[in-house]
N, C-alpha and C positions, 0 to 999 in steps of 0.2 A: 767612151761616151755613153753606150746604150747599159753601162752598169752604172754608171752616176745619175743615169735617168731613173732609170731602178730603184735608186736608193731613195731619190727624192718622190719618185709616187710613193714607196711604200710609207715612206715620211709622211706626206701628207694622207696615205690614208688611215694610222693610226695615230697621228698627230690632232692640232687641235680643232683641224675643222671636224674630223672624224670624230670628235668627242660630244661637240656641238649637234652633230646631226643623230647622233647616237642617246641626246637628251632628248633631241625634241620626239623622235620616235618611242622614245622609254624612259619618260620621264618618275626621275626619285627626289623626292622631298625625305630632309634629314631634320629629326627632332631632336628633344632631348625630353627626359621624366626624370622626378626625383620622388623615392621613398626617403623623404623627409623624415626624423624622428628626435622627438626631444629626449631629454635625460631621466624621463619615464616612460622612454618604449612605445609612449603613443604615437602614431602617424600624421602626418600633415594633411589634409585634403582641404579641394577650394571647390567653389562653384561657379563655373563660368558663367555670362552674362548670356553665352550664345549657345548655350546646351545646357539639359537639365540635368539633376545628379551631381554626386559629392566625385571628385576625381583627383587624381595627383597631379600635382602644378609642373610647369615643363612648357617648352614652346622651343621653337625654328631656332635652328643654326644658321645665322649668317655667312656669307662666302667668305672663305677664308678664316674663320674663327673655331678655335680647341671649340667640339664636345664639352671639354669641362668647363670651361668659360662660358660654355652659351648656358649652363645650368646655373651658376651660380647667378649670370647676369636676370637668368627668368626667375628666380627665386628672389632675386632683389625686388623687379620691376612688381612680380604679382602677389608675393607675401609678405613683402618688407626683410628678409633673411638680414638679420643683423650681426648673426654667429653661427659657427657650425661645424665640424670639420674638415678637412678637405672631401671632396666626391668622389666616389668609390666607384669603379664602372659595376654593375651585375651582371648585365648583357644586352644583345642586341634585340630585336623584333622587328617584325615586319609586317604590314598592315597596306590592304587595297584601299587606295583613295581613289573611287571613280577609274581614271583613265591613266592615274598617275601611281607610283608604292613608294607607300611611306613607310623609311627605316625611323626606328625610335632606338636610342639609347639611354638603357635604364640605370640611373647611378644612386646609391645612400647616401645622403647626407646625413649624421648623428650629430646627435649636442646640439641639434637645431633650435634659435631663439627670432622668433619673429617679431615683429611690430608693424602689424597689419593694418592695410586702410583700403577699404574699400575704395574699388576703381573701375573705368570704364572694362576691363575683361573680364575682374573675379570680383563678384559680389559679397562673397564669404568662404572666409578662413576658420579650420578649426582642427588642435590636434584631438584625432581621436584613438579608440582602444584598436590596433589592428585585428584583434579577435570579436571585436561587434562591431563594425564599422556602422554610422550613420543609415538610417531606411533613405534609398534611392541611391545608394552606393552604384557607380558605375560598372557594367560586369566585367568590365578589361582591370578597372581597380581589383574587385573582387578577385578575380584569375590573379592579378598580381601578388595580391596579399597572402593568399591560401597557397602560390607556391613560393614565398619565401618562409611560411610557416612549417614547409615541409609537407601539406595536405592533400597537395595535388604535384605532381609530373611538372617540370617544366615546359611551355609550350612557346614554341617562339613565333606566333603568330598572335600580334597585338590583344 
């Protein structure tokens, strides 16, 4: 009796209320980003409505939804992504929000064809050179672009 008691604490305490209380103490918000790129190597970037700076498009993974799916689905909703080829992961990062960490995962989308409309999140879309990127280029964009250029180390902190 006192080992099936056993079993069932240790059940419950790495089971699901253990995981519940284990967010709300150390809470992680999960992203997603994409190095967008059309069929001349220029990069995608947009401007969000809630921050200044040109930036790569990307947003929240819903519960229970692929990574890859939550990229193409933000790539529909904020650029219009009409084509592209499947998302390619690059890797993960990791970034302090406040009280909470936000993982991001970084994925390429190539052959990218947009049809953009401005919307309530991104005001503007545009692909440009990833070696001059727009003035007010965001510096997490910037650190993105210069290490997939090869210029800089990669750092996995946003």
């Amino acid at each position: 009796m006192l080992s099936r008691l056993g079993r069932w604490v240790g059940q419950f305490a790495v089971g699901p209320m253990a995981m519940a209380a284990k967010g709300l103490m150390s809470p992680v918000a999960f992203g997603v980003t994409a190095l967008v790129t059309d069929e001349n190597g220029r990069v995608g970037l947009v401007q969000h409505s809630y921050k200044p700076g040109w930036s790569l498009p990307g947003g929240g993974v819903a519960r229970g939804e692929l990574p890859a799916a939550a990229i193409l689905r933000e790539l529909q909703e904020e650029i219009g992504l009409v084509q592209g080829d499947p998302p390619v992961l690059i890797g993960l990062y990791s970034r302090p929000a406040g009280w909470a960490t936000n993982v991001i995962a970084l994925y390429r989308v190539t052959n990218a064809r947009a049809e953009f409309r401005p919307n309530l999140e991104i005001r503007e879309f545009t692909f440009a050179d990833p070696a001059a990127p727009p003035p007010h280029t965001a510096s997490s964009t910037l650190r993105r672009l210069a290490e997939l250029a090869g210029a800089m180390p990669p750092n996995p902190i946003w």
